[in-house]
PyMOL Python script that loads the backbone (N, CA, C, O; Angstrom):
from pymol import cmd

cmd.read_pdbstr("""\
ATOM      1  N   UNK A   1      -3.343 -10.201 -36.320  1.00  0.00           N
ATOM      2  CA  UNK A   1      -3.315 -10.568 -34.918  1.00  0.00           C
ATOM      3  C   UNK A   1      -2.910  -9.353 -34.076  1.00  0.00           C
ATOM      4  O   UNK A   1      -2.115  -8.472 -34.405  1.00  0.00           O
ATOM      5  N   UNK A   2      -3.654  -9.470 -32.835  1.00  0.00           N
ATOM      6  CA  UNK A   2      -3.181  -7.726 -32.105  1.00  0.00           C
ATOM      7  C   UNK A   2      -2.246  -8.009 -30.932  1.00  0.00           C
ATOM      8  O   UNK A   2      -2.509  -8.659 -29.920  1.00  0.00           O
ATOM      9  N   UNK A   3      -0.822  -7.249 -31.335  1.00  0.00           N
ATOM     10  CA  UNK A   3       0.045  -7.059 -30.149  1.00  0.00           C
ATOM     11  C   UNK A   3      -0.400  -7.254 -28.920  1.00  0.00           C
ATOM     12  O   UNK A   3      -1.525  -6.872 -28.602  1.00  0.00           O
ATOM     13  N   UNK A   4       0.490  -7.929 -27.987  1.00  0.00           N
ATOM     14  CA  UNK A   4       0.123  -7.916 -26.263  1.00  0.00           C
ATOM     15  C   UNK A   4       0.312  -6.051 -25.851  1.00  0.00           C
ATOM     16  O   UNK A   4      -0.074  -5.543 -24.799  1.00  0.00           O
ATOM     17  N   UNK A   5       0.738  -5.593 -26.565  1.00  0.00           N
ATOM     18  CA  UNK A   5       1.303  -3.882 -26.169  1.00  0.00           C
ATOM     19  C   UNK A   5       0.010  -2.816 -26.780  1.00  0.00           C
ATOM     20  O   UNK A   5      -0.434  -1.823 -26.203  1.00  0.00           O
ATOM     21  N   UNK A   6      -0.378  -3.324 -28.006  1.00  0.00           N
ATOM     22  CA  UNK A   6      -2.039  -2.578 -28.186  1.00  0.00           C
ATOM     23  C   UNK A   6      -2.848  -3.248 -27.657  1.00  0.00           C
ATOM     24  O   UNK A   6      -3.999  -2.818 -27.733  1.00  0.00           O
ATOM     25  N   UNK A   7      -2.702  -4.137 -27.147  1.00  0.00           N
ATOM     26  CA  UNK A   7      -4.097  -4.877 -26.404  1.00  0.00           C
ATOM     27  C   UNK A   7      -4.239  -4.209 -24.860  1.00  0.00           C
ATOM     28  O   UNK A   7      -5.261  -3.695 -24.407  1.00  0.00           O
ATOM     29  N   UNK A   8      -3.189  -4.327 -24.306  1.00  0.00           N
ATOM     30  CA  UNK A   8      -3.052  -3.392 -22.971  1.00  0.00           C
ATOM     31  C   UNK A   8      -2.750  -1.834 -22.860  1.00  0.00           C
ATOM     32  O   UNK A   8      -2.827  -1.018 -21.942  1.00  0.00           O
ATOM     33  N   UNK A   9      -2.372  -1.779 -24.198  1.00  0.00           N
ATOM     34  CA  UNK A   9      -2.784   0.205 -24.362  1.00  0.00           C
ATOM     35  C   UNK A   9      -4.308   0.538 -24.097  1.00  0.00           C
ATOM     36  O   UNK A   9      -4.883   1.327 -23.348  1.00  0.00           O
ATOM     37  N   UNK A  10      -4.855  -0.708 -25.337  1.00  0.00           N
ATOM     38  CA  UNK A  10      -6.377  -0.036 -25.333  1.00  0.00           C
ATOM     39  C   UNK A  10      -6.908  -0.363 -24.397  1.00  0.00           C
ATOM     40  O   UNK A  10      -7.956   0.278 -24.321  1.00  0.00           O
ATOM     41  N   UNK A  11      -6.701  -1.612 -22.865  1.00  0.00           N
ATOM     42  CA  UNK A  11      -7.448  -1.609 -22.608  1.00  0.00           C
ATOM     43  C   UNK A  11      -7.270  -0.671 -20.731  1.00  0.00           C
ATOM     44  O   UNK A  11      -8.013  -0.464 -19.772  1.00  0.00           O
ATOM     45  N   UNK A  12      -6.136  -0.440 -21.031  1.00  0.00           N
ATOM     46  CA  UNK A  12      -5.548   0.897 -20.058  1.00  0.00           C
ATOM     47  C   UNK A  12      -6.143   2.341 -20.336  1.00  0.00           C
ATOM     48  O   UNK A  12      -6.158   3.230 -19.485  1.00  0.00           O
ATOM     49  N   UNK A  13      -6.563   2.451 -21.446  1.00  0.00           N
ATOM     50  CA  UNK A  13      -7.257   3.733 -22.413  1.00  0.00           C
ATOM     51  C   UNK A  13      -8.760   3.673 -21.871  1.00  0.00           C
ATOM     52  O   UNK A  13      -9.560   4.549 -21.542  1.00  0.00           O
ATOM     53  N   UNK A  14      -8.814   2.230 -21.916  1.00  0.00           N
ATOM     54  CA  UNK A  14     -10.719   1.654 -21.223  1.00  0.00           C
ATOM     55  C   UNK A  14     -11.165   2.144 -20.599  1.00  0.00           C
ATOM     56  O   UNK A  14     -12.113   2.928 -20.562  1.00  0.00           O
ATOM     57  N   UNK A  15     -10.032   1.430 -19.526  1.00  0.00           N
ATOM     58  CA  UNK A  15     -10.060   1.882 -17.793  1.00  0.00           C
ATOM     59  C   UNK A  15     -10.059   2.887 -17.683  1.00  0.00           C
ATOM     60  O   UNK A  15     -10.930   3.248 -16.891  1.00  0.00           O
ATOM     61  N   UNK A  16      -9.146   4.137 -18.336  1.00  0.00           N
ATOM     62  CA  UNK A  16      -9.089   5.720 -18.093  1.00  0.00           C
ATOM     63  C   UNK A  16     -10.773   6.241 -18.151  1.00  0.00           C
ATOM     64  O   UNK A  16     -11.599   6.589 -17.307  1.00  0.00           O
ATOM     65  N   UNK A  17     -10.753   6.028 -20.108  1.00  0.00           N
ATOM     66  CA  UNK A  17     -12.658   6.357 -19.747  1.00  0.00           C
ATOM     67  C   UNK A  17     -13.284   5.888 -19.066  1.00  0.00           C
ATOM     68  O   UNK A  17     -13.768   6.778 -18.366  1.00  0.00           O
ATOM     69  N   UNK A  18     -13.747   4.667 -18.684  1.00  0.00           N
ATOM     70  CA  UNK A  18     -14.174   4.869 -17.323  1.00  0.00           C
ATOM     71  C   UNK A  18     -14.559   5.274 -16.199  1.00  0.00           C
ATOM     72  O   UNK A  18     -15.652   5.496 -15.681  1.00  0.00           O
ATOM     73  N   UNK A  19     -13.076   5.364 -15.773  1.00  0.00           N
ATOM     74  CA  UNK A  19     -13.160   6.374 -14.418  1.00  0.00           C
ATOM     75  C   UNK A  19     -13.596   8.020 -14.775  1.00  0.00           C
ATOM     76  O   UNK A  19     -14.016   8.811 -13.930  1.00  0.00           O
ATOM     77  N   UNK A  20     -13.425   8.271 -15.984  1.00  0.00           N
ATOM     78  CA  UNK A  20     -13.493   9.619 -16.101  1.00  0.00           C
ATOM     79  C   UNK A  20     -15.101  10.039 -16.582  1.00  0.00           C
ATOM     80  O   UNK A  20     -15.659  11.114 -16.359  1.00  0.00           O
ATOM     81  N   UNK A  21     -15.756   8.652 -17.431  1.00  0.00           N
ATOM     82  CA  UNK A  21     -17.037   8.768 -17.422  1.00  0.00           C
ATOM     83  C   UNK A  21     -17.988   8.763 -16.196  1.00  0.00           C
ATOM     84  O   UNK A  21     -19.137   9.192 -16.084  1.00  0.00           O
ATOM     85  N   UNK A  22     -16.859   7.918 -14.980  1.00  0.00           N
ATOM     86  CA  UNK A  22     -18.325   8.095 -14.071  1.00  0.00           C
ATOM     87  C   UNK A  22     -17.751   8.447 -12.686  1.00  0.00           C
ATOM     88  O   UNK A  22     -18.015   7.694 -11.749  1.00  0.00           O
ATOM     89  N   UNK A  23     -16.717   9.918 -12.418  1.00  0.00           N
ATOM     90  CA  UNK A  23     -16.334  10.224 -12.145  1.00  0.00           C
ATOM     91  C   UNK A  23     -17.566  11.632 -11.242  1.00  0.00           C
ATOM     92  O   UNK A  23     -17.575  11.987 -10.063  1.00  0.00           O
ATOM     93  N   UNK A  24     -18.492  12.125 -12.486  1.00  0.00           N
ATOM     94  CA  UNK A  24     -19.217  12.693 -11.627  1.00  0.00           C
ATOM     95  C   UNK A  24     -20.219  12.392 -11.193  1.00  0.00           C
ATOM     96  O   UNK A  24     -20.888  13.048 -10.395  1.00  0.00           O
ATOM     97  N   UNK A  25     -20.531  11.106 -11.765  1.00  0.00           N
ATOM     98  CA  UNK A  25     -21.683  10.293 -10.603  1.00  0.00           C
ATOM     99  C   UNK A  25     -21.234   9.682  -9.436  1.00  0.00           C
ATOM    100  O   UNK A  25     -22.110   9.566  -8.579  1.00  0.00           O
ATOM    101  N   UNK A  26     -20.288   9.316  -9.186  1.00  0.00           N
ATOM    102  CA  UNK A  26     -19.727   8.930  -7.812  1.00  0.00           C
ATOM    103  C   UNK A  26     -19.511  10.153  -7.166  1.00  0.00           C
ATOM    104  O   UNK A  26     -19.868  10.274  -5.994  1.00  0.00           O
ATOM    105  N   UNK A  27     -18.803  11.380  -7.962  1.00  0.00           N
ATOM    106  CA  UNK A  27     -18.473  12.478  -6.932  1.00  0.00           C
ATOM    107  C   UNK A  27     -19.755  12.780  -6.018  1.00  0.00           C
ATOM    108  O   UNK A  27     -19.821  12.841  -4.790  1.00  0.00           O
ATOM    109  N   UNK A  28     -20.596  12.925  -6.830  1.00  0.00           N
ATOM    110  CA  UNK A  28     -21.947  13.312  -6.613  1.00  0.00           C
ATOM    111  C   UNK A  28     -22.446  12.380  -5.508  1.00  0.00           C
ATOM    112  O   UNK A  28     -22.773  12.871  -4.428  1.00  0.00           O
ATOM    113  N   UNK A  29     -22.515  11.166  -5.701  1.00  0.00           N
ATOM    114  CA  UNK A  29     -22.925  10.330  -5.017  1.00  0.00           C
ATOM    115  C   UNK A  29     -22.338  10.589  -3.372  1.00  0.00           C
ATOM    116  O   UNK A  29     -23.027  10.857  -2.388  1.00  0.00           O
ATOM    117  N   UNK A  30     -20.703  10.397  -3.448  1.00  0.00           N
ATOM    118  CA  UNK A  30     -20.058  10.221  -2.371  1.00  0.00           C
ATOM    119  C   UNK A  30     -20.499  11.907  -1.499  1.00  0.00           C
ATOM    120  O   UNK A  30     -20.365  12.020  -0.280  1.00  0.00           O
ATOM    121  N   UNK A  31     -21.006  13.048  -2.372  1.00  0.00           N
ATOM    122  CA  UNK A  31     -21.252  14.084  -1.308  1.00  0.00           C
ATOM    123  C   UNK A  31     -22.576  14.249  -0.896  1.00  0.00           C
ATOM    124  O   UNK A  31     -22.918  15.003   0.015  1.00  0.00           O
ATOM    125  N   UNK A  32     -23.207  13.660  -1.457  1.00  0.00           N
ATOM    126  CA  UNK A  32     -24.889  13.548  -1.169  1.00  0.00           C
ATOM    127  C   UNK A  32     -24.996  12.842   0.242  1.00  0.00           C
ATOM    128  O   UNK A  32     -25.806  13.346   1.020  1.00  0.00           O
ATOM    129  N   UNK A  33     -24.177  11.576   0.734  1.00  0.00           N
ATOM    130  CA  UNK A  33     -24.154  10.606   1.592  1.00  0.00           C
ATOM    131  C   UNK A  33     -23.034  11.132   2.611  1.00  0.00           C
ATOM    132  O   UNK A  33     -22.776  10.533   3.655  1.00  0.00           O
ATOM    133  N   UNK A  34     -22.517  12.084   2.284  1.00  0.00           N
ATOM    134  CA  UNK A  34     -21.767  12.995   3.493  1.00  0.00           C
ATOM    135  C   UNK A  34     -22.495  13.656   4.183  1.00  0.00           C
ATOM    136  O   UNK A  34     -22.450  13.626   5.413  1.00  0.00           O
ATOM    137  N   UNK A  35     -23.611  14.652   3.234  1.00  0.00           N
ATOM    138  CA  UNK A  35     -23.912  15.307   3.653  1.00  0.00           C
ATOM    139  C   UNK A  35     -25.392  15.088   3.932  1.00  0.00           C
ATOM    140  O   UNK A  35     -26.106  15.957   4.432  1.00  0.00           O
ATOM    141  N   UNK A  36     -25.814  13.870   3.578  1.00  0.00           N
ATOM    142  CA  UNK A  36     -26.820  13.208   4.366  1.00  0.00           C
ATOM    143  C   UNK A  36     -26.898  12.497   5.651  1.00  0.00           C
ATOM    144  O   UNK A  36     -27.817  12.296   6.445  1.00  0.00           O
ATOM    145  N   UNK A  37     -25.090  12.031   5.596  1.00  0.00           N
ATOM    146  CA  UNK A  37     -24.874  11.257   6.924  1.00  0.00           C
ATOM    147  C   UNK A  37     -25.232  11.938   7.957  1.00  0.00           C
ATOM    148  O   UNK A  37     -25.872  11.601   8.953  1.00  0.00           O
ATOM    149  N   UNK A  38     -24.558  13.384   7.506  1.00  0.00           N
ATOM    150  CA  UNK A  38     -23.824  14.365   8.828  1.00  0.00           C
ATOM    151  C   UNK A  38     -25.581  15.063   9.317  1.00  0.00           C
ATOM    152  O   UNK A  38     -25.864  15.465  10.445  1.00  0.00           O
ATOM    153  N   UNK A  39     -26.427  15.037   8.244  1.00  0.00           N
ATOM    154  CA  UNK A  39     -27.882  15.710   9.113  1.00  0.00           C
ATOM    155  C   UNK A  39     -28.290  14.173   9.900  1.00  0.00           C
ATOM    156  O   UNK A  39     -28.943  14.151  10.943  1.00  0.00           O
ATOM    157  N   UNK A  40     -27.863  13.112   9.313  1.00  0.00           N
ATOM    158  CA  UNK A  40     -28.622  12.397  10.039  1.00  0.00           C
ATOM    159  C   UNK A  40     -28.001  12.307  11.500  1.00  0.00           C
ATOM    160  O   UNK A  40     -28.474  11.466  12.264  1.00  0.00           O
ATOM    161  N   UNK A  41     -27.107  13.018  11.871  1.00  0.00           N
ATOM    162  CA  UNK A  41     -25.952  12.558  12.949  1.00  0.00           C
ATOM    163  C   UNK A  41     -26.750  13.555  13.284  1.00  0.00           C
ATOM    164  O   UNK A  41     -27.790  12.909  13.414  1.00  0.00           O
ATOM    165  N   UNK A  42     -26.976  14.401  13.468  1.00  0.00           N
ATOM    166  CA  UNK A  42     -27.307  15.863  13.608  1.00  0.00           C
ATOM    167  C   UNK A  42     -28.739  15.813  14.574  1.00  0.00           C
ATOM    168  O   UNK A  42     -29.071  16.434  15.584  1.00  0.00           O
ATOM    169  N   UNK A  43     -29.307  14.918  13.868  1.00  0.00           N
ATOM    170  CA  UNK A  43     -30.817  14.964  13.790  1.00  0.00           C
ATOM    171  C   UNK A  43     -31.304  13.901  14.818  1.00  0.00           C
ATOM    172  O   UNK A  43     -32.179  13.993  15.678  1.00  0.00           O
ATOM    173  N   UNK A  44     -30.446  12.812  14.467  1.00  0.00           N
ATOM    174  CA  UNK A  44     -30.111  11.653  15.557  1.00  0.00           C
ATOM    175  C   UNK A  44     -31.616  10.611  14.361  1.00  0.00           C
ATOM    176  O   UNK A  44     -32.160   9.573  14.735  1.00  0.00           O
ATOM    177  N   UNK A  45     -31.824  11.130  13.387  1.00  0.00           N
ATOM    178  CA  UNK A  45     -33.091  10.089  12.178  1.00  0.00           C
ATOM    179  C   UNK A  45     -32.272   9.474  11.763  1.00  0.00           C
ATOM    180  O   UNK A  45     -31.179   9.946  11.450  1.00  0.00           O
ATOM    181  N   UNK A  46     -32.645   8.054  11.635  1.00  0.00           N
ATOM    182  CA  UNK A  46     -32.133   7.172  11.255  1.00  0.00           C
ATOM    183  C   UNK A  46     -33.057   6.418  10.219  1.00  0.00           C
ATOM    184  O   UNK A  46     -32.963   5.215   9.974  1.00  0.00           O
ATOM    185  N   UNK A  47     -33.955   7.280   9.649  1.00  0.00           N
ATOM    186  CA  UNK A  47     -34.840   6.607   8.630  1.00  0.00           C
ATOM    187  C   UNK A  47     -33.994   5.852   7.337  1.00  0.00           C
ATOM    188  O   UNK A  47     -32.882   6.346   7.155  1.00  0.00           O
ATOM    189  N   UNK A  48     -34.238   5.106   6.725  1.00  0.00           N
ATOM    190  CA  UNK A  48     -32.796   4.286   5.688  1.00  0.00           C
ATOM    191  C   UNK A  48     -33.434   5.233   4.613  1.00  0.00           C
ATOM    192  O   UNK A  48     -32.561   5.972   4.159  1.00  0.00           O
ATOM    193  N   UNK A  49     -34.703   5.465   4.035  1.00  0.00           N
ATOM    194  CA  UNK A  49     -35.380   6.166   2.575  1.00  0.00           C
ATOM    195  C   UNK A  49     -34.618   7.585   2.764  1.00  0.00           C
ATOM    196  O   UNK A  49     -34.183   8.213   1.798  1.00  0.00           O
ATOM    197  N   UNK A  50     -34.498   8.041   4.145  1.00  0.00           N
ATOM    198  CA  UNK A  50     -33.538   9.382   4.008  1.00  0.00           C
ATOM    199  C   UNK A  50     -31.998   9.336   3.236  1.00  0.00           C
ATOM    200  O   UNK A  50     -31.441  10.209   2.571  1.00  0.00           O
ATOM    201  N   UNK A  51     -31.596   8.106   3.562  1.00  0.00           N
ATOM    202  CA  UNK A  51     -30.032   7.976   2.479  1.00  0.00           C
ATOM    203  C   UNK A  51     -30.226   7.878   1.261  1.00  0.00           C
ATOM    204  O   UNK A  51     -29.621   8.387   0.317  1.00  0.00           O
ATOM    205  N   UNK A  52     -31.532   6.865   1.318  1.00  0.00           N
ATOM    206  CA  UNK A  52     -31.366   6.755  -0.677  1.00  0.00           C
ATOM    207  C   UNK A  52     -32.182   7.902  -1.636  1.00  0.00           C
ATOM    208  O   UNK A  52     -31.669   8.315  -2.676  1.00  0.00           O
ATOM    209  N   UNK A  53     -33.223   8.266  -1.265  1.00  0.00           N
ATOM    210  CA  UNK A  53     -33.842   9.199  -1.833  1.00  0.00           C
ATOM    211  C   UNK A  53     -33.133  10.544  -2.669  1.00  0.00           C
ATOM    212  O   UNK A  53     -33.143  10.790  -3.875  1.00  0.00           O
ATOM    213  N   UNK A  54     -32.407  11.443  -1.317  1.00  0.00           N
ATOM    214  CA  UNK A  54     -31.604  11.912  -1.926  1.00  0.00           C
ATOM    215  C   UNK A  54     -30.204  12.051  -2.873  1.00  0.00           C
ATOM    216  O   UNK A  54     -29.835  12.930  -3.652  1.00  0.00           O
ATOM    217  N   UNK A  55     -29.546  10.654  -2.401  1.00  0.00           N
ATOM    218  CA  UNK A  55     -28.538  10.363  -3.197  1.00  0.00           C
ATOM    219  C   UNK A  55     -28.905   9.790  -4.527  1.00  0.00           C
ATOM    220  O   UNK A  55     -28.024   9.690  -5.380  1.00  0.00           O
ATOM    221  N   UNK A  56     -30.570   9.264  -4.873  1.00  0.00           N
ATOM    222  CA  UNK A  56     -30.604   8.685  -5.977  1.00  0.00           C
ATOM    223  C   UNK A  56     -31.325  10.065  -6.932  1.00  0.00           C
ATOM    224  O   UNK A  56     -31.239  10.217  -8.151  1.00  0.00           O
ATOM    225  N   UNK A  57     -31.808  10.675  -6.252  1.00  0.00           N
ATOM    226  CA  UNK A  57     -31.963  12.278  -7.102  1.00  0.00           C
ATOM    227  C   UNK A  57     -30.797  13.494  -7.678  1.00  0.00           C
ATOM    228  O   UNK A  57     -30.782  14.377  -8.535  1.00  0.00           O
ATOM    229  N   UNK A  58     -29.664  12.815  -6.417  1.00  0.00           N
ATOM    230  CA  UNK A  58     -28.655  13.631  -7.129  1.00  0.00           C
ATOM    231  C   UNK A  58     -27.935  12.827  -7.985  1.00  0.00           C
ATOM    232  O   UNK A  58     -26.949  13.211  -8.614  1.00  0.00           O
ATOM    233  N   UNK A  59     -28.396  11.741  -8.022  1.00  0.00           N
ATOM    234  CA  UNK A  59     -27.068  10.591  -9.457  1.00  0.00           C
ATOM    235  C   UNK A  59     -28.260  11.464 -10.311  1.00  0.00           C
ATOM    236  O   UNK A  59     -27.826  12.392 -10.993  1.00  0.00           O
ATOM    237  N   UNK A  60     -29.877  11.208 -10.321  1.00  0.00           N
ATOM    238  CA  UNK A  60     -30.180  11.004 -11.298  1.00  0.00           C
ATOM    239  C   UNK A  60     -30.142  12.289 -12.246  1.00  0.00           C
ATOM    240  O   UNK A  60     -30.336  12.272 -13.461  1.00  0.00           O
ATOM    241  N   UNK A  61     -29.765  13.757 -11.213  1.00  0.00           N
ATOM    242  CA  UNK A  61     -29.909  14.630 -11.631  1.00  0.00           C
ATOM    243  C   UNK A  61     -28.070  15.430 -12.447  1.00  0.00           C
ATOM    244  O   UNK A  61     -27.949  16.358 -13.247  1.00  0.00           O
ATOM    245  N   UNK A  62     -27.274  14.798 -11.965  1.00  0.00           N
ATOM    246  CA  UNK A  62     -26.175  14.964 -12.461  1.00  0.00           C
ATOM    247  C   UNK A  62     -25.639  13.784 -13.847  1.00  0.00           C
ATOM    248  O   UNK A  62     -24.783  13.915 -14.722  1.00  0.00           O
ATOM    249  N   UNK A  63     -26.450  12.827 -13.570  1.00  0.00           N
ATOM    250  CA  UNK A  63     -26.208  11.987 -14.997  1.00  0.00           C
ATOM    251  C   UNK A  63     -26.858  12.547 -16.222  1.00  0.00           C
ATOM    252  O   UNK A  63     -26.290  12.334 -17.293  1.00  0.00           O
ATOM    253  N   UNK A  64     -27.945  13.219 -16.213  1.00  0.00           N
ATOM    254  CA  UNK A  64     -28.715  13.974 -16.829  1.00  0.00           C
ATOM    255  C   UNK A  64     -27.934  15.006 -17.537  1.00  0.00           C
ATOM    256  O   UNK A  64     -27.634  15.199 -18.715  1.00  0.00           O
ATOM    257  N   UNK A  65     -27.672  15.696 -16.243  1.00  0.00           N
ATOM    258  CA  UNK A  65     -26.298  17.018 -16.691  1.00  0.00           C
ATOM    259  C   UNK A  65     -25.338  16.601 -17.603  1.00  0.00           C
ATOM    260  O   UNK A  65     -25.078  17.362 -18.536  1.00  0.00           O
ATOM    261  N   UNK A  66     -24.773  15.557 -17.514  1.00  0.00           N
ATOM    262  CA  UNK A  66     -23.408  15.057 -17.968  1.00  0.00           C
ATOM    263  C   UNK A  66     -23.804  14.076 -18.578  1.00  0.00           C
ATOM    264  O   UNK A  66     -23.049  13.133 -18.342  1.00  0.00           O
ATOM    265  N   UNK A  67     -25.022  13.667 -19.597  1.00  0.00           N
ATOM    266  CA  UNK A  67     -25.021  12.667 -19.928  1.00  0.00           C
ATOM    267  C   UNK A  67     -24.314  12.930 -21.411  1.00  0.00           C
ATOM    268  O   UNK A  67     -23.717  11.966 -21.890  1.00  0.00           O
ATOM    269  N   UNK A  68     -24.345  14.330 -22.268  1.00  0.00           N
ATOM    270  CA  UNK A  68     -23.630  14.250 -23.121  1.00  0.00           C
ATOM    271  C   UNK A  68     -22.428  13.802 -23.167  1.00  0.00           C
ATOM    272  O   UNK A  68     -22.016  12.800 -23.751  1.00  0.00           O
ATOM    273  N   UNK A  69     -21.727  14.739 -22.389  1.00  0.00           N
ATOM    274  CA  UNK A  69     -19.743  14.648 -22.208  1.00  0.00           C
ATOM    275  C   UNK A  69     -19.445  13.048 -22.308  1.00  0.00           C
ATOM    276  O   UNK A  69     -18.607  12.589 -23.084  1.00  0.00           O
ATOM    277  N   UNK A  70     -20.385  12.110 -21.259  1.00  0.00           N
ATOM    278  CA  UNK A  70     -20.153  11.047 -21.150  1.00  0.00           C
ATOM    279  C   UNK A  70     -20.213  10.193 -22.693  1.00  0.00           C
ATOM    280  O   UNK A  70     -19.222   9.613 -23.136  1.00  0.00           O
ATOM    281  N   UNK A  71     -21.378  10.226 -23.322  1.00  0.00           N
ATOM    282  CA  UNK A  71     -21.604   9.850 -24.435  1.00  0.00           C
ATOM    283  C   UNK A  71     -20.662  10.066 -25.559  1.00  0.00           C
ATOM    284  O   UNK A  71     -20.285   9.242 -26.393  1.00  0.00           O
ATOM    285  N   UNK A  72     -20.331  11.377 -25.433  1.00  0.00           N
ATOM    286  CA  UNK A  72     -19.641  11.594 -26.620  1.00  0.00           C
ATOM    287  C   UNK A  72     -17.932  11.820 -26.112  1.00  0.00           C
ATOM    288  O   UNK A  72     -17.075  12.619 -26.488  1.00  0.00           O
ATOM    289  N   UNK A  73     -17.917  10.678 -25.056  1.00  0.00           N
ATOM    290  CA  UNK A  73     -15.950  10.802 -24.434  1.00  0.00           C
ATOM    291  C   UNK A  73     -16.190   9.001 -24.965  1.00  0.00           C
ATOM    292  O   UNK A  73     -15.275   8.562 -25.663  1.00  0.00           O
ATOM    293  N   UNK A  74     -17.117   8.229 -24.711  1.00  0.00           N
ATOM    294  CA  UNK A  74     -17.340   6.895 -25.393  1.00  0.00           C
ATOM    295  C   UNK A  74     -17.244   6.579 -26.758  1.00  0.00           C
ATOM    296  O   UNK A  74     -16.886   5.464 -27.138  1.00  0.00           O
ATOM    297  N   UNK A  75     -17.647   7.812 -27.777  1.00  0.00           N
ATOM    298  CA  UNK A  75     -18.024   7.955 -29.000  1.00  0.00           C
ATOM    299  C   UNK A  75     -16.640   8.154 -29.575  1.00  0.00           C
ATOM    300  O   UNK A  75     -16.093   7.672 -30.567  1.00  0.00           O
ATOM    301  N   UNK A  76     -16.196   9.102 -28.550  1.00  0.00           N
ATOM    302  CA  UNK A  76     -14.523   9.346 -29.137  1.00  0.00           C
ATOM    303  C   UNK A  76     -13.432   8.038 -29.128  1.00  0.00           C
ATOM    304  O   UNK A  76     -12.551   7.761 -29.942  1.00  0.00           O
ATOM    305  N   UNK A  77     -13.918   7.230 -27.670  1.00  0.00           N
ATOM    306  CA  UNK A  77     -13.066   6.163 -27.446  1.00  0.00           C
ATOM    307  C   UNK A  77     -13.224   5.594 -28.164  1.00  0.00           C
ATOM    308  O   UNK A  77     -12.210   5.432 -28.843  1.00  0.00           O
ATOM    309  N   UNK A  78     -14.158   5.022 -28.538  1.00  0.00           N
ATOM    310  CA  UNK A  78     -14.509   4.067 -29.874  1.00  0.00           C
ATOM    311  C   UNK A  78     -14.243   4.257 -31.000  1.00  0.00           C
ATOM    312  O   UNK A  78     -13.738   3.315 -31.612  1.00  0.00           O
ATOM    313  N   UNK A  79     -14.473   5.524 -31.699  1.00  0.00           N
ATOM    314  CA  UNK A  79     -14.098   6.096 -32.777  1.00  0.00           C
ATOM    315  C   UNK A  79     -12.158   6.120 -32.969  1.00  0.00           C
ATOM    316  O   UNK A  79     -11.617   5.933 -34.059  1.00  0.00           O
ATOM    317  N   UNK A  80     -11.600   6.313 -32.027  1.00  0.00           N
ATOM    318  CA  UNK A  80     -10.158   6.411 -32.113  1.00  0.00           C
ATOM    319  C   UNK A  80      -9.635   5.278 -32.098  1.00  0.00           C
ATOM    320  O   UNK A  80      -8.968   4.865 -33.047  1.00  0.00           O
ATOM    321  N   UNK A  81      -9.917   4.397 -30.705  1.00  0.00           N
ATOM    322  CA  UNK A  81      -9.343   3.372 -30.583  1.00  0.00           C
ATOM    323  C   UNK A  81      -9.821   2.342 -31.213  1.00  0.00           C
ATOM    324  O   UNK A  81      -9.129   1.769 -32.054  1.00  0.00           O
ATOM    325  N   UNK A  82     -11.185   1.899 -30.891  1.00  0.00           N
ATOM    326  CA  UNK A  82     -12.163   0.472 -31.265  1.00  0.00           C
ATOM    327  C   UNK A  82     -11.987   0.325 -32.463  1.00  0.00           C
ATOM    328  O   UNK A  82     -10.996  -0.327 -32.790  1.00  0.00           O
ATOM    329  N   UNK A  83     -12.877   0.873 -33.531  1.00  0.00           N
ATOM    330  CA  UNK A  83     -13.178   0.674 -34.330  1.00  0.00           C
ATOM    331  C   UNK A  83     -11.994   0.807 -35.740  1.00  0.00           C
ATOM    332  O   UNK A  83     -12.282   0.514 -36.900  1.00  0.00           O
ATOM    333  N   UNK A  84     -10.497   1.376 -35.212  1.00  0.00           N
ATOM    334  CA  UNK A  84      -9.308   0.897 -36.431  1.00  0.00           C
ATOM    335  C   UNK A  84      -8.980  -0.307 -35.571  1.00  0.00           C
ATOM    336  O   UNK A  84      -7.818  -0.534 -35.909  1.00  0.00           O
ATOM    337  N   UNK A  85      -9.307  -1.226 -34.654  1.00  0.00           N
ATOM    338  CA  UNK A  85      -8.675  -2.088 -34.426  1.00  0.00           C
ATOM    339  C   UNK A  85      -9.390  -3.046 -34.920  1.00  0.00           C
ATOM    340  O   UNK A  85      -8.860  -4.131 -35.162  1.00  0.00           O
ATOM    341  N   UNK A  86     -10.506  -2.860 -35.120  1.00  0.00           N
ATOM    342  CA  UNK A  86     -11.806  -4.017 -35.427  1.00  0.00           C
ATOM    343  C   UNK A  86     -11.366  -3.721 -36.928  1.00  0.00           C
ATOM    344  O   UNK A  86     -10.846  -4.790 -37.246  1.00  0.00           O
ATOM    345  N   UNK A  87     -11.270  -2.812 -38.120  1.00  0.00           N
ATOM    346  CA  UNK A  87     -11.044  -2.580 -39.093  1.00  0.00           C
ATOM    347  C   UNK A  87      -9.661  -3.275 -39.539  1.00  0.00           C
ATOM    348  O   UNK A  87      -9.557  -3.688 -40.694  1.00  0.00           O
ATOM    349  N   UNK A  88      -8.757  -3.384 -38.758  1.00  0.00           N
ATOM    350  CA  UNK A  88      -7.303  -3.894 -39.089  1.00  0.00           C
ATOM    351  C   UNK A  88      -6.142  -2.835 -39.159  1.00  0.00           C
ATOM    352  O   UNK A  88      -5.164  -2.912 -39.903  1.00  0.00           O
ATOM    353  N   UNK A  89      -6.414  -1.843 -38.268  1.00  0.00           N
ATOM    354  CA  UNK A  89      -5.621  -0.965 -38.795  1.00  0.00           C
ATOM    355  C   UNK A  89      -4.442  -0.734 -37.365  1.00  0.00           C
ATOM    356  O   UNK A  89      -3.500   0.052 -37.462  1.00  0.00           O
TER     357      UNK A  89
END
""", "prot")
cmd.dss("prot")
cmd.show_as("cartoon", "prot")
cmd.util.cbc("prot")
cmd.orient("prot")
């Protein structure tokens, strides 16, 4: 049976990867839409395909970048934590 104290380690450990897996797709995200806002302020265009276009080229192009790190920070989580708990250990 698993402790209330490893159950909320691992799943505090979760939450960490998480944020840290998708840490540079939001970064990314949140500066694409800054700096899309600010031409559109600029420009006074208010086209809506101007917000998403570019912000969905820069997720898609930085998830790409980082799709290893991400994969293999999951591979680690699992490997360390998951899988001795599923084992009994």
């Amino acid at each position: 049976m698993m402790d209330e104290a490893v159950f909320f380690d691992t799943l505090r450990e979760g939450l960490w990867v998480a944020v840290i897996t998708s840490f540079p797709i939001l970064t990314v995200a949140l500066l694409a839409g800054v700096i899309v806002g600010l031409f559109q302020a600029l420009t006074s265009i208010q086209e809506m395909t101007l917000t998403f276009v570019p912000k969905l080229a820069a997720i898609v192009g930085v998830f790409w970048v980082s799709m290893g790190f991400m994969a293999q920070t999951l591979v680690d989580f699992f490997q360390q934590a998951i899988v001795p708990l599923i084992a009994g250990g």
